[in-house]
N, C-alpha and C positions, 0 to 999 in steps of 0.2 A: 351301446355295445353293438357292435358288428359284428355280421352273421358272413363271412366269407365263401361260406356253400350255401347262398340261399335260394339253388337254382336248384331244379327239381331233377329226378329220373326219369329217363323216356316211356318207364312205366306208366307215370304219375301224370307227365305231361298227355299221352295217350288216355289215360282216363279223365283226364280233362276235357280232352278234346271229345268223347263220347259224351260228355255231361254238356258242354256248350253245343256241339249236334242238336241238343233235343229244343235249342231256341230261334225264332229267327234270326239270318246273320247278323242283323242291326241292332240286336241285341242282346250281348256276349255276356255284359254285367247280369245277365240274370243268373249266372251259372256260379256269382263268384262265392255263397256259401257252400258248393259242392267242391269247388275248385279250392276256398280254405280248407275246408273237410279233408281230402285227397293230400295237402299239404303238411297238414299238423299230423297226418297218422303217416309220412314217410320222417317226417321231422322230429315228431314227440310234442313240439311247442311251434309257436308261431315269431318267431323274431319281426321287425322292423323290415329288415332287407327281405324278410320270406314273401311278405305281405306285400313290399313294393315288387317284386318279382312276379306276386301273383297277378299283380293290377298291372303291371306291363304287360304281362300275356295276355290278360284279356282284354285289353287298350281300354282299359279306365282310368281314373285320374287314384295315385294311391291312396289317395282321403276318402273316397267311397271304399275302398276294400278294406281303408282301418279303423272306418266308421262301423262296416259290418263284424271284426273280429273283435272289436271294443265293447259291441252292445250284447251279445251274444254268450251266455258264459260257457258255452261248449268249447268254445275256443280258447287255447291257453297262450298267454300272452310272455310268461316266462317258464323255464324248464320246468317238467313234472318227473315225478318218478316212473319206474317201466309200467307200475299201476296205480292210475287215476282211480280213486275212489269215493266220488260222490255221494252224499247220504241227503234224502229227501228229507227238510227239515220245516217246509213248511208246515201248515195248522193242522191238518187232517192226520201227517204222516208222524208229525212229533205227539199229538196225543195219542197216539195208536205206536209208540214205540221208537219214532225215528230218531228223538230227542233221546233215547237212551241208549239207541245204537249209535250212535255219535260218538256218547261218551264211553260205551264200551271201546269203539277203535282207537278213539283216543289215548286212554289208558293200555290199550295191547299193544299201538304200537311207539306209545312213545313219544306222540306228538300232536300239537290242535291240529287246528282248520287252518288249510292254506297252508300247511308243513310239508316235506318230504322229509321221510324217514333218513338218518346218517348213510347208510347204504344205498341210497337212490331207488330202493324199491318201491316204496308206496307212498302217494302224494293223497290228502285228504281234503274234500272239499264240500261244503255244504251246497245243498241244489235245491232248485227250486220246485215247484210242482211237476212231475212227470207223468202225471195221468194215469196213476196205478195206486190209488187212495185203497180202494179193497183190498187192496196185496201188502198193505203197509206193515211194516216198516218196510221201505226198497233201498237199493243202495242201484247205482252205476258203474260198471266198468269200464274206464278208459269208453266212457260216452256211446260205449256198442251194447253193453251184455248188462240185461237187469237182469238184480235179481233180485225175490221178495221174500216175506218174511221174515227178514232179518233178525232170530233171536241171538242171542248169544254162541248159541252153539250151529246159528248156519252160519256166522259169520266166522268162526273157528276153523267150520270146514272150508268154508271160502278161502279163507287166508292159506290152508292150507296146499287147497288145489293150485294154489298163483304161486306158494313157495315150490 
């Protein structure tokens, strides 16, 4: 599938260009998890043409920038809904609730892991350790906005504040 706009905004390219600043010139590829970062939140997802668009600006070769959006699971390699919602399921996060927040969302909205909702609203996905075991159950949003706790009823009002 070809991405026909997988060229960026001058916005986007401008905040690239601040995030490559902070390396030596000789070396740009260090920038290029900021530079996907900057990509997928004007895009929503990261297509094939996005990622070679990204490694052409940063004169990499594009196997190193689709090695870094392949290994990564912040990066979304197909469309997501307008809300990403990751639930921390590994060990610490699923005995302390994560595992049952899971399948609360599951069941409210309708679909597993790795779903978007029929309405393109909410896309669910399980995640890995995020470093907030004491605050367990956590969820992600669209990979900027924790939030913890997760009973049933913060996940209500969550849902509610994104509707």
């Amino acid at each position: 599938m070809s991405d026909l706009n997988a060229g960026l905004s001058p916005e986007s390219l401008a905040q690239i260009d601040r995030e490559v600043a902070k390396y030596p010139a000789d070396q740009k590829r260090s920038a290029v998890m900021s530079a996907l970062r900057i990509a997928q939140v004007e895009k929503r997802w990261l297509s094939s043409d996005t990622i070679k668009f990204v490694a052409d600006y940063l004169g990499i070769a594009p196997m190193a920038a689709h090695e870094v959006a392949t290994f990564y699971n912040m990066y979304d390699r197909s469309p997501v809904g307008k809300y990403k919602l990751t639930v921390c399921t590994n060990l610490p996060c699923a005995l302390s609730g994560g595992a049952d927040a899971g399948e609360y969302l599951q069941k409210k909205l309708g679909i597993g892991y790795n779903e978007t909702t029929a309405d393109g609203k909410f896309t669910l996905k399980e995640g890995e350790c995020m470093g907030a075991c004491g605050y367990a159950p956590v969820m992600l949003v669209n990979n900027h906005t924790m939030c913890n706790h997760m009973t049933p009823d913060a996940i209500d009002r969550k849902l509610a504040e994104l509707n």
